[in-house]
N, C-alpha and C positions, 0 to 999 in steps of 0.2 A: 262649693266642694267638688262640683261636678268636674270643670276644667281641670280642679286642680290630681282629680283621679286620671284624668286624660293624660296631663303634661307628665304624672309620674310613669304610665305605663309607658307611653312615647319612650321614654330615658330611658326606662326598667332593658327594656326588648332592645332599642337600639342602641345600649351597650352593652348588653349580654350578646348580639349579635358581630359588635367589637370586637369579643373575647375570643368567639368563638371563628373568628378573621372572614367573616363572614360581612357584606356591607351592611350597614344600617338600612336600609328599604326593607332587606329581610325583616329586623327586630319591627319594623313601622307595620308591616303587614300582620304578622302577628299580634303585635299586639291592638290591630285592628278585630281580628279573630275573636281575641279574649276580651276585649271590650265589647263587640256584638253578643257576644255572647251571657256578658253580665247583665244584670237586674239596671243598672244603669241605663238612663234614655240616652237616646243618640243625641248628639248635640250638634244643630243643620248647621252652626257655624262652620264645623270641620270639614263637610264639603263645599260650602262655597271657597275658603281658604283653599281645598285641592283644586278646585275648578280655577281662579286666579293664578296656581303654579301653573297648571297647564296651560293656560295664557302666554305667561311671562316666558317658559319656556321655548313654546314656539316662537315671540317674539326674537330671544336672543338666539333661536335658530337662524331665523330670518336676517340676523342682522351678520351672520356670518355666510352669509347666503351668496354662492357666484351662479346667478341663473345659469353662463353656459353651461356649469358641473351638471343640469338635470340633462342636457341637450346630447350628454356625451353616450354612447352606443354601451357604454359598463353599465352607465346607470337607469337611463330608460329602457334599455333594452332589459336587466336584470329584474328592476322593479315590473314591466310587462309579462313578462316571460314568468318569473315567481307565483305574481297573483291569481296565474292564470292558473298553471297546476296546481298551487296550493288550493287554490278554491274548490276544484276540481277533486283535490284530494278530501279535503275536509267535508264536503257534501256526500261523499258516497262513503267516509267514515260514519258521519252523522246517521246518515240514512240507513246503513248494515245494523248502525245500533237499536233504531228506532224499530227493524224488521222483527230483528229477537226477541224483541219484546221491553226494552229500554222507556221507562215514563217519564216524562217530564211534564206533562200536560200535555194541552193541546197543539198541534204543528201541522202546518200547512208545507206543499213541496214549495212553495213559495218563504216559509220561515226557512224552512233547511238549507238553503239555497244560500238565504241570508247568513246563517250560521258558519256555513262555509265559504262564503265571501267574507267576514267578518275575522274568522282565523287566520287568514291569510295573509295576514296584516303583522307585524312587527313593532315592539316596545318601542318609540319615540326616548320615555321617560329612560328606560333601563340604558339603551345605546347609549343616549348623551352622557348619562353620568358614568356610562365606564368610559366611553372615550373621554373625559375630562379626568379621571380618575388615574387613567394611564398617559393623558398628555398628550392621545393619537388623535386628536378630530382635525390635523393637519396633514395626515397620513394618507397614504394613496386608499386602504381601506376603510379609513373613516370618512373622506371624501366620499366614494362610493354607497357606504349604509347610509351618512346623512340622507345624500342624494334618493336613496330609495328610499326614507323613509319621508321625506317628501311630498314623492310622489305619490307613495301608499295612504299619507294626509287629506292629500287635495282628493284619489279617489272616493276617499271617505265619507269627507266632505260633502262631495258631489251625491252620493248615493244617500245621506240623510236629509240634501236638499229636495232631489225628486220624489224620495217615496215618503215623506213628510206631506204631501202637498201642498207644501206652504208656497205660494210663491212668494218670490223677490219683491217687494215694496217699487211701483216704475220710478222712484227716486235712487234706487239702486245704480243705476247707471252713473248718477251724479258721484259715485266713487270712486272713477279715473281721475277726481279732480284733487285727491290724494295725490297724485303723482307730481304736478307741480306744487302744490301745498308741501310735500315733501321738501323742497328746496328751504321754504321757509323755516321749515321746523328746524334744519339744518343750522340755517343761521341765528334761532336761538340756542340751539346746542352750542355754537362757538362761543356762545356770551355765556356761557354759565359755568362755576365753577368746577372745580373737580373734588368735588367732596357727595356732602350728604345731598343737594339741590342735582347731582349727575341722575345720581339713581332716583330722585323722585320722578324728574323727567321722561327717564327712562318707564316707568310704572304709567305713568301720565300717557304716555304715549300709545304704550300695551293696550290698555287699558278703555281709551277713551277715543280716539278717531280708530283703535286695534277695535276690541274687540267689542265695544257697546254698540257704535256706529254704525257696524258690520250688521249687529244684533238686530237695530230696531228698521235696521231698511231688508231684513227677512233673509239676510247672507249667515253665514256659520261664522259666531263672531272668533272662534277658533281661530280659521280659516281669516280672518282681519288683523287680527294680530301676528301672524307669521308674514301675511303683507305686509302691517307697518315697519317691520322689522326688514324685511326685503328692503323697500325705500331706502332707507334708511344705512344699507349694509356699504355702500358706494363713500360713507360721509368717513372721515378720517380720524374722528371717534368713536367707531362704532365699537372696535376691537373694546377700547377703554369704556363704553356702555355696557358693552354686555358683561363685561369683568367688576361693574360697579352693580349689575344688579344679582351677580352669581349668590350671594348668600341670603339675599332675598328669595331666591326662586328655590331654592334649598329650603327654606323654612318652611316654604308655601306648600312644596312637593310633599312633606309631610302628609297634611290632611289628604291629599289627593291618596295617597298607600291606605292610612287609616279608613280612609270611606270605604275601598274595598274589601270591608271586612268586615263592617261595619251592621251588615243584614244578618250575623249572623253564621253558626256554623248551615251548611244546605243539609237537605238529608241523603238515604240513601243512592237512590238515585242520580243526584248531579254528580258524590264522590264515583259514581259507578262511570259517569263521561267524562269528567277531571284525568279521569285512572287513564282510559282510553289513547286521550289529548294529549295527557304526556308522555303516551309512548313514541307520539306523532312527531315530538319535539328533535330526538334524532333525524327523524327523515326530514323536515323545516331543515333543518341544519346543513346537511344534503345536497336538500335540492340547492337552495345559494350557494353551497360551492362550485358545484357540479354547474349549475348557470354563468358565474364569473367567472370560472376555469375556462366556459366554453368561450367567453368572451374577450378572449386574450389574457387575462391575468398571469398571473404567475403564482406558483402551489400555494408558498406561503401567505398570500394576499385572499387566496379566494378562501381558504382555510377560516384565516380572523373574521373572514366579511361573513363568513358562513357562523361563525361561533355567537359575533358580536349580534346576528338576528335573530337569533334562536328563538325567545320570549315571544309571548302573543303579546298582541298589543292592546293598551289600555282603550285604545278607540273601537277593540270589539264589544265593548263593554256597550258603548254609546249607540252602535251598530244594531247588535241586538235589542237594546232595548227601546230603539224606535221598531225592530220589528214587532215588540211586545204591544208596545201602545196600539200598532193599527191592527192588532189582532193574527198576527201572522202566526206567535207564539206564544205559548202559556205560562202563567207568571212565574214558574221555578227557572225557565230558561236562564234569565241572567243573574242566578245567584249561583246556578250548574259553571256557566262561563265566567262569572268572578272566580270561582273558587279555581279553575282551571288557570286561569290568570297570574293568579297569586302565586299559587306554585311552580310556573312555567318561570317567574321572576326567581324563586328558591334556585332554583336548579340550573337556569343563565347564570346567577350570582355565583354558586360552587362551581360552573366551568369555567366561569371567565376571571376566576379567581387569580390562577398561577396557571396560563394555558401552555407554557412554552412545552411542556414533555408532551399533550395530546394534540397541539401543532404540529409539532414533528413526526411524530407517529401517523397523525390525518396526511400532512404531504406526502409521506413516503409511499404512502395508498395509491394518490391521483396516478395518471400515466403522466412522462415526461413529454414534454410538444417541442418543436424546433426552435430555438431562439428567433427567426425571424417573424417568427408567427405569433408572437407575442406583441402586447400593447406597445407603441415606444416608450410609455412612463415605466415599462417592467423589462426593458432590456438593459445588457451591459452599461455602466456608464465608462465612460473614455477618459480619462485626462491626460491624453499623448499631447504633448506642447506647453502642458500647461506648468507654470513654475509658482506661480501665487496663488491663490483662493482665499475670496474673501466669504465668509460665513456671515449670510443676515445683508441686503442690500438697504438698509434704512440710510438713515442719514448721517450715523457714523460710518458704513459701512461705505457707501456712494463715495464719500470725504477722500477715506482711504482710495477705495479704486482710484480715482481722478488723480491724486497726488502720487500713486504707483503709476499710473503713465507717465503723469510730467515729469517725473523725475526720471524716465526712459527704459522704464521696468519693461517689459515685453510676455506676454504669456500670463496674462492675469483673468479669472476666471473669478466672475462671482456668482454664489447662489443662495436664492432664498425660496419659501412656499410658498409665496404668495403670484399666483397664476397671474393676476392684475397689473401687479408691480412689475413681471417680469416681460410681460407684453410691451412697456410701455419703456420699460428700458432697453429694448431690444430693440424698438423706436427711434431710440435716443442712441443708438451704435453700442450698447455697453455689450459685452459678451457674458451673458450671463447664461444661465440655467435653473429651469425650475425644479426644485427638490428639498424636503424634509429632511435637512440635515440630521433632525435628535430621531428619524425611525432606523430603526434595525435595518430597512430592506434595504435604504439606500447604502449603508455599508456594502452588504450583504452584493450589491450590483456593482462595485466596485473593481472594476481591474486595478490591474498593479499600478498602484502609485507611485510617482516621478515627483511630488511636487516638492519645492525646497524651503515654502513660506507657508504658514497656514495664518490669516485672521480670522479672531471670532469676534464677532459685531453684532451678533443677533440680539435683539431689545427684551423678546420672551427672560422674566426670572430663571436662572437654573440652566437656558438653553444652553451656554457656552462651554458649562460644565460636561454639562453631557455630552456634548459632541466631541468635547476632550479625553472624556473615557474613553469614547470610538478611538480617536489616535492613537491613543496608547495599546487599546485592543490590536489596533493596525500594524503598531511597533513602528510609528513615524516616529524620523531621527532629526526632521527638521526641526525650522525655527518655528516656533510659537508667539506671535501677538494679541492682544485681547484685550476688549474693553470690559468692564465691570460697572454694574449702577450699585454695589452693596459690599460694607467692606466685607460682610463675610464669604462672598461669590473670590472678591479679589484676595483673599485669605486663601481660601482654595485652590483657586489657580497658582498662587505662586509657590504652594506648598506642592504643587504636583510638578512644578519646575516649566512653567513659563516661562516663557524669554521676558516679556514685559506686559505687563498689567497697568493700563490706564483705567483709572479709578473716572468714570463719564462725571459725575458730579464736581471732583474736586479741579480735572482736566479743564470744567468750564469756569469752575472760579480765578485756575489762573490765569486762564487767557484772557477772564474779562481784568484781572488784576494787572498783568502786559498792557493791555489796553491802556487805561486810566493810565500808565508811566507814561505811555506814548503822547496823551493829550499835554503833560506837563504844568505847571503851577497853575494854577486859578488866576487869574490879574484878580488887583485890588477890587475895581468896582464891579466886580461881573455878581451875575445875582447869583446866588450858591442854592436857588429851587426849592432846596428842603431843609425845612431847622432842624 
């Protein structure tokens, strides 16, 4: 009966949290609350299920992972620069509280310190799911939060490896050996289906050279699993891994919201630092603008990147309460910072709801900077010369470019988001550029367009559509080409008035049906392979 009180409140909260257009993590927290709350025992399976979301997540972080993005002066310079003041700020919050007379128990300058390195820190869980929620974790801003949130990982990491005193098992080092083992895992990924055996794989992987591995040679098996996921992120399935284990990590994520709630309402006292904390949450907000603005960005970019960190992060949880264990702080500390937690997640969820009107009103704020002084990804974009654009360099896309030269086209421009791919074609002589066709800013960078061809080729569901809205936003009068993998995609496009809609599946049944005419009759004695 117990679970089955669980699974109801779960649904109860996160669909009244549905109603209320609020996301479901809200209802999951909550009804973490009202479950601690009741006469009902906790039930330890529901944090180890949160603890495996957290896993799996950072895995499928990992597996989207382009180490240069940490190397780039937005993101390590934002994530340095951040943690620094915000710690900064949060310990002499902390500490004004504790002067007036604020109880929590016992605190050392050394717990405070922790406390305030611990807030400094930003939701992993909350970012991802709005950038997947809004479809931006290919965005110049969502590049960037992943990127610091990263980094604010690994510091975390690092600081409950030291002041743990655990150390690392000396077979620890035998973990570089992950890296070519890497290759191998690779090539059983190629042998395995694409079904239910992807994602087990994918779990397998997390799981067991990620995060147990990690665990029992004295490393943050956290911290192993966003490495195996790194390895891993180079492999040509990885996009298709992580997208096989998204509703897994979603169910998993559950328990991890419900743990936080789980101890319990705090008393007065933690509501009295919660209340504080989240006044802090504006200035959090702030200061990441105000850091990525200085860092070349542009309004509208540092604005999102400032909204999408707001939230404290779940890893202050983890923070604190290694400083609890060694005595630094007294046991109400981390049920004061959960409940601060929790609601720092309420309050990110209602602004990152519908931000476009307190976007605009936040950039109208910053000061204007000179367009030269800005990032290259955030200046103008040009298309003088250019007559074609292919949208998406995959391998429809590639097909098309190639056969728009041969046929003597001149002026063809392809672009896609993936930094890797466009390196490599750029290699290969293709003229291409890197950019997020489906975000706002890239419209938004646009000078006057000339072009007289547009293809859309992007593989992403939905993408082609969307960037056809942009066109028509644009009042392009040109031709329209486009590939479809679904009749209802290719339903849409022609209903918006395409020029032509190749449907990618039926495209290839004919060509391999061309084909087969081309071989011609079977001779009598030839073996026909299959009955």
């Amino acid at each position: 009966m117990i679970p089955a009180a669980y699974l109801l409140a779960v649904v109860v909260f996160g669909f009244a949290a549905t109603l209320l257009r609020l996301p479901p993590l809200v209802g999951f927290l909550a009804a973490g609350f009202v479950l601690g709350s009741s006469p009902l025992p906790n039930l330890g399976v529901v944090e180890v299920l949160g603890d495996l979301g957290v896993a799996v997540l950072l895995f499928t972080i990992g597996l989207k992972l382009d180490l240069r993005v940490l190397r780039r002066k937005e993101v390590l310079g934002t994530a340095v620069i951040v943690m620094a003041v915000l710690t900064l700020l949060g310990t002499a919050v902390v500490a004004a509280l504790l002067a007036v007379g604020l109880n929590l128990g016992a605190s050392t300058p050394g717990g405070v310190a922790a406390v305030g390195f611990a807030l400094s820190f930003s939701s992993t869980v909350v970012v991802v799911k709005l950038l997947e929620e809004r479809d931006d974790s290919e965005s110049l801003y969502g590049r960037i939060a992943i990127g610091v949130l990263v980094l604010q990982d690994i510091a975390a990491v690092a600081y409950m490896t030291v002041s743990s005193g655990r150390l690392p098992s000396p077979w620890a080092a035998a973990l570089v050996l992950l890296w070519p083992a890497s290759r191998l895992f690779g090539k059983v990924l190629d042998r395995i289906d694409h079904r239910e055996m992807r994602a087990l794989f994918g779990m397998s992987m997390a799981l067991l050279p990620g995060y147990l591995l990690f665990d029992l040679l004295g490393v943050d098996g956290d911290l192993g699993a966003l490495i195996m996921g790194a390895l891993l992120a180079s492999h040509p399935a990885a996009k298709e891994l992580a997208s096989a284990l998204f509703t897994i990590k979603e169910l998993l994520l559950v328990g991890f919201f419900l743990t936080i709630g789980l101890d319990g309402v705090p008393g007065t006292a933690a509501f009295a630092l919660a209340g504080a904390l989240l006044l802090l949450l504006p200035v959090r907000s702030l200061v990441y603008t105000m850091v990525v603005r200085a860092l070349g960005m542009r309004r509208r970019t540092s604005v999102l990147t400032g909204l999408a960190l707001t939230a404290y992060s779940e890893f202050a949880l983890i923070v604190v309460g290694t400083a609890t264990d060694h005595g630094l702080l007294g046991g109400e500390w981390p049920a004061a910072v959960s409940l601060a937690l929790a609601l720092s997640f309420v309050v990110s969820a209602m602004v990152n709801h519908k931000p476009a009107a307190l976007v605009q009103w936040m950039s109208a704020l910053l000061p204007h900077r000179p367009v030269s002084t800005l990032h290259p990804d955030e200046r103008p974009v040009s298309l003088e010369g250019v007559c074609t654009v292919v949208f998406g360099m995959g391998r429809a896309g590639r097909s098309t470019y190639m056969r728009l030269y041969a046929d003597g086209e001149t002026g063809v421009l392809g672009i896609d988001n993936d930094a890797t791919k466009v390196e490599e074609l750029t290699r290969q002589g293709f003229n291409v550029m890197e950019a997020d066709a489906t975000d706002q800013q890239f419209w938004e960078r646009l000078e006057a367009v000339h072009v007289s061809t547009v293809v859309l080729a992007m593989s992403e569901p939905g993408a082609n559509v969307h960037v056809l809205e942009w066109l028509d936003r644009s009042h392009f009068d040109g031709r329209v080409l486009a590939i479809a993998r679904y009749d209802d995609e290719a339903a849409t496009m022609r209903a918006a008035g395409v020029d032509v809609v190749i449907n990618l599946y039926e495209g290839a049944g004919e060509a391999l049906a061309r084909a087969a005419e081309g071989l011609g009759p079977t001779s009598p004695g030839a073996d026909a392979g299959v009955a």
